[in-house]
N, C-alpha and C positions, 0 to 999 in steps of 0.2 A: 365343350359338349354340354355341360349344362349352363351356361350361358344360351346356347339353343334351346334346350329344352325350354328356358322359363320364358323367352321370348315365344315359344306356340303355346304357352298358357292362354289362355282366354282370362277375361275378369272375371266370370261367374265362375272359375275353373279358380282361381286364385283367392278370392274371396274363402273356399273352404281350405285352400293350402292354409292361408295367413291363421283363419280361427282354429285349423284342427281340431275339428271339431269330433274326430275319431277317438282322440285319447279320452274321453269324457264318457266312452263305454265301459262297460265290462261285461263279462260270459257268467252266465247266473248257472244252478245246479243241473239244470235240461239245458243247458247249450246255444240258449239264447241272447239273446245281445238286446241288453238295457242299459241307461242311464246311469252312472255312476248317484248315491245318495251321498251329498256330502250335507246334508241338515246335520246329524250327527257331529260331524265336522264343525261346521259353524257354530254348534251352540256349544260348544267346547271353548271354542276360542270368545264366543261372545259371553262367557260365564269368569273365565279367568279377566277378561276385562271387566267384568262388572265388581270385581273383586278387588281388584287395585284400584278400582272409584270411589268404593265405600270410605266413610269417614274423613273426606278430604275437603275442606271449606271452599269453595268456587266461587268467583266471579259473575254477578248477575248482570253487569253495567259493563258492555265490554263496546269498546269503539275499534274496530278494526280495518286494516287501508290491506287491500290484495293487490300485489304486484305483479301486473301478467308480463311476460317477455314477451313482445312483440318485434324484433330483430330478425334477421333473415334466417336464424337458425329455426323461426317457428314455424317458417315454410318446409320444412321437410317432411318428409313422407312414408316415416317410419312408422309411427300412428296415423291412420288410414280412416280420413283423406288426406289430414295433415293435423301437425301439431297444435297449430292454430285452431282448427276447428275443432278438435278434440275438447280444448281449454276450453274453448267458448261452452262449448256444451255443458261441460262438469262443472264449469265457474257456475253457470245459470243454476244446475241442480243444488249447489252449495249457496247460493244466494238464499235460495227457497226456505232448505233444509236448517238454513242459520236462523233463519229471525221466525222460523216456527220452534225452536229450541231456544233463543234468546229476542225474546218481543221486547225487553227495554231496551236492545243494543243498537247499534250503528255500525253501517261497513261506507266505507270510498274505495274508490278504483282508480289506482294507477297503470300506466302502461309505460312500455320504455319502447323506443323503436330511435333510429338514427343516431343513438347514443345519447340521447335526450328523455328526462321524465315528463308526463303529463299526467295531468291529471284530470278523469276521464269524469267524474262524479267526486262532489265533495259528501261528507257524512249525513247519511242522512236512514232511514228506517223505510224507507218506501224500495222494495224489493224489483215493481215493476218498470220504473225510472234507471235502476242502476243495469238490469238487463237490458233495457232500451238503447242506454247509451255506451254497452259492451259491445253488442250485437252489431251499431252503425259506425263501430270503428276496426274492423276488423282489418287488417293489412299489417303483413311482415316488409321490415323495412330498415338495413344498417346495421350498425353494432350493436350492444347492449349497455348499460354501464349501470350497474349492482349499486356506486357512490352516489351517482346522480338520484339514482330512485330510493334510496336511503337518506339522502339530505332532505327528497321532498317531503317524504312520508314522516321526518323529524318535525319537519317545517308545521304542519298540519297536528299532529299530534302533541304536539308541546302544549297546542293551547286548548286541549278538553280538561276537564275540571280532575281531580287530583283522586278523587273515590271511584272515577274509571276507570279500567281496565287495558291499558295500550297494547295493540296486540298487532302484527305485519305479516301476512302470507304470500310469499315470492313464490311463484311458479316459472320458474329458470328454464329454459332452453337451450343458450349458448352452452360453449365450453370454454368462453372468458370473456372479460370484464375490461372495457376501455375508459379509464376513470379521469377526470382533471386533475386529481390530486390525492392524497394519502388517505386509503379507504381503510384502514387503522384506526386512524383518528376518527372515523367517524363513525366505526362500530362502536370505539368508548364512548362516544356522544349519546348512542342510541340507549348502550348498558347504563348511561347516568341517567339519563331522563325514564328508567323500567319501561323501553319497549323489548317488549316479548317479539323476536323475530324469527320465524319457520322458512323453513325452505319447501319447498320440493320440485327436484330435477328430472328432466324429462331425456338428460343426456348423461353421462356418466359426472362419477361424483367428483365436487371441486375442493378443494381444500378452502378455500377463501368463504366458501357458503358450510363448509362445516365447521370454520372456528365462528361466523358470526352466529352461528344456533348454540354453539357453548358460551360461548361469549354473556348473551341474551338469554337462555335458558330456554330457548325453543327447543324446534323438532328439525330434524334433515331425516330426508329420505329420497331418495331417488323410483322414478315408477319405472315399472320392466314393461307394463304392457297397460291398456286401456282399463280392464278392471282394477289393475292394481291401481292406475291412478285415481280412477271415482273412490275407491276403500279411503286412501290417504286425504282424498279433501274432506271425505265426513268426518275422520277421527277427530276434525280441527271443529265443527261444528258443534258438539256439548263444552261448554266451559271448563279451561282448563285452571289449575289448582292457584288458588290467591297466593299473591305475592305476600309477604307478610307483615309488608308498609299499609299492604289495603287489605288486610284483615280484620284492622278494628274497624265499632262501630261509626258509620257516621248517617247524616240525617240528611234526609236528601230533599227539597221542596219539588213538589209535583202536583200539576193543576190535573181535574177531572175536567176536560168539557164537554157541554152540551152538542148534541147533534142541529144543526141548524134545521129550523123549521120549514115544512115545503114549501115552494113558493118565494121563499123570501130571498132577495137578493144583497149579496155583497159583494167586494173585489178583496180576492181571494191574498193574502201576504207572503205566501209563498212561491205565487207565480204569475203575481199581479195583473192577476184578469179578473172578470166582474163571474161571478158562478151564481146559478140560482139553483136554490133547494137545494145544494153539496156544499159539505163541509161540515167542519164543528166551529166553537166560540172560544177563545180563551176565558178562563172564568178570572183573569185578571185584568188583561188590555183590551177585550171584546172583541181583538183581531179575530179573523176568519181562518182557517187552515183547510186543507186540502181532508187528509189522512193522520191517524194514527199508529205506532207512537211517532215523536216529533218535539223541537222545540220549537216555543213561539218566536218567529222571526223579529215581532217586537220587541217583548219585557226578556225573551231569554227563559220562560218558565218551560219546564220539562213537561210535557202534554203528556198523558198516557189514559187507558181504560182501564177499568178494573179487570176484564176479561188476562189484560196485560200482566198484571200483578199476580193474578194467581197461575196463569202459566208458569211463571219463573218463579214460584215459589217451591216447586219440587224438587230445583235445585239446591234448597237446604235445607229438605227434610227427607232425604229421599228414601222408597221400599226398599228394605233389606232382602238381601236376595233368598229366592227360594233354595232349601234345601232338595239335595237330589235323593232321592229314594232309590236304597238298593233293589237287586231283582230277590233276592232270595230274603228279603226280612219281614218278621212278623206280620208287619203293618203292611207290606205290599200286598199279601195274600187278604186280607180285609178289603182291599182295595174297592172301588168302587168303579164300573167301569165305563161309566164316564169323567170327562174334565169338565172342572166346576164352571168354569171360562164359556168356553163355546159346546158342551155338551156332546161332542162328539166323542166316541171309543177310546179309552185308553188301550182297548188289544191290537196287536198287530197281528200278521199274517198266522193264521192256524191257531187263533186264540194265544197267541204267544200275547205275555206281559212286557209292553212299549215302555222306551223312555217313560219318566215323567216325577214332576217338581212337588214340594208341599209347602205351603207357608207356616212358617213358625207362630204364628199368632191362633189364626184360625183354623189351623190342621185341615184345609183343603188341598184337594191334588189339579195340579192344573199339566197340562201338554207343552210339550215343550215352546210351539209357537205361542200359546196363550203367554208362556214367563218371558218372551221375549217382546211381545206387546204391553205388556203390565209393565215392563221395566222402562221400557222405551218412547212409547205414546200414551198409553194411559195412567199411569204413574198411580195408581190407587188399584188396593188386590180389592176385588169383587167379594171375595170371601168375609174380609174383613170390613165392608161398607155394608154388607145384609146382613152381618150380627148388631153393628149400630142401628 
């Protein structure tokens, strides 16, 4: 009987079964039905991770290879439309989301399908290239094999420079592994050479991918549902904690170049065609490049902007986080009742006293979204840049 039933579902009819999107109300003090607030919620959870971030040295130089499963387990249709499209979509947002959190890094793409790895982009900083050639390989296809696409991704990162950062995010499907040979061995391969390798499953959890995340010092986590899997590809997005071989200092060379002049033509070195008026110069070999960052495909010199440099330098200085202001103390009643951020009301409903943060420097009070933009994208408190 309810095999009949969901067979007279319609799609516009199951579209709200799948999201239920009912449980996401509640009955307010008149009897009406609104929205669940979970801000509240969120910045709870987004304050104790901000707190387990403090004072931990991080990796600015991170070269990372994303392993998507593309095996026929990605064709299913558990995440709606399928697994596969689901990946493609959140890999794209976390492409984005990476290299506006680390502009001196590098990501490549592997894929596994047939029981075979490929590899789909080699390392490179150009964000729109690596979604391009995600996007025109999409097909579930055979087994999967976790060894093959762990010998590739050894293969390739062995030979980035040594004050890098080697890092491997597999986004698994199957519920196993069809290997050539002893995938043991070559998890210890990966833990000699410090790659950091993460998991996360889209099907129940395997043991083989939760010894190589202890093994390697990654993450494993399996997603329940579409939200939860976009939460788990950002967490992988801010740099995670230096290993402590690459903790000291080392000195890195890095060319600044010029933007090429309008007009002016040359053939480009990273995609050997003639460009006019695009590009920059290397300020060593005079080759031409496309974009930045990057390295010159000539001398090897690491290209970057200054814009580059000081993005990622918040990552080792970063705002200590705001103190939460109780409701009942001294200084809340002084309050002031706007947020120093964006000016709007610190009261809530009925002149009630709202959430809200203060910096320890500059004793201003901000709202809670303004402490969650300050910590997040604008990495400098307002309060503290208008007393300079």
């Amino acid at each position: 009987e309810d095999d009949e039933e969901d067979e007279g579902i319609g799609e516009w009819e199951r579209a709200y079964v799948d999201d239920r999107s009912w449980e996401a109300l509640q009955e307010d003090e008149s009897g009406l039905l609104r929205p669940i607030d979970n801000s509240a919620i969120y910045h709870a959870q987004y304050r104790r991770r901000l707190r387990a971030g403090t004072r931990i040295q991080k990796g600015l130089i991170r070269y990372l290879y994303i392993v998507i499963d593309f095996s026929r387990a990605a064709a299913e249709t558990d995440f709606r439309p399928s697994r596969m499209a689901i990946m493609a979509k959140h890999v794209e947002a976390f492409i984005r989301e990476f290299f506006d959190q680390n502009p001196l890094s590098q990501i490549g793409l592997v894929s596994i399908k047939n029981g075979v790895a490929h590899t789909l982009t080699d390392l490179g900083g150009s964000p729109e290239s690596h979604i391009q050639a995600l996007m025109g390989k999409l097909e579930a296809l055979g087994d999967s094999s976790l060894q093959n696409a762990l010998e590739l991704v050894h293969e390739h990162l062995n030979q980035v420079p040594s004050y890098g950062h080697r890092e491997v995010l597999i986004l698994y499907s199957a519920l196993c592994t069809c290997d050539p040979g002893d995938i043991m061995e070559t998890i210890q391969k990966c833990k000699k050479s410090k790659l950091r390798c993460s998991v996360i499953g889209l099907s129940a959890e395997m043991f083989i991918c939760k010894h190589l995340c202890q093994e390697t010092g990654g993450l494993y986590s399996v997603a329940v549902d579409e939200v939860h899997l976009k939460d788990l590809l950002l967490e992988h997005a801010p740099p995670p904690p230096a290993i402590a071989e690459f903790a000291v200092a080392n000195l890195i060379k890095m060319g600044f170049p010029q933007r090429a002049a309008e007009g002016s033509m040359a053939i480009c070195s990273c995609h050997k065609d003639v460009k006019i008026g695009a590009g920059y110069t290397c300020p060593r070999c005079k080759a031409r490049v496309c974009e930045l960052p990057t390295e010159c495909t000539i001398c090897g010199l690491t290209l970057v902007s200054s814009p580059h440099l000081a993005r990622s330098y918040h990552h080792l200085f970063p705002i200590a986080p705001f103190d939460e202001v109780p409701t009942l103390s001294d200084s809340r009643r002084k309050l002031g009742k706007c947020c120093f951020g964006c000016q709007q009301s610190l009261l809530g409903a009925g002149n009630k006293q709202g959430a809200c943060v203060t910096c320890r420097n500059c004793k201003h009070y901000f709202c809670l979204d303004c402490d969650i933009y300050i910590h997040e994208s604008l990495h400098n408190c307002p309060g503290c840049e208008s007393i300079r």
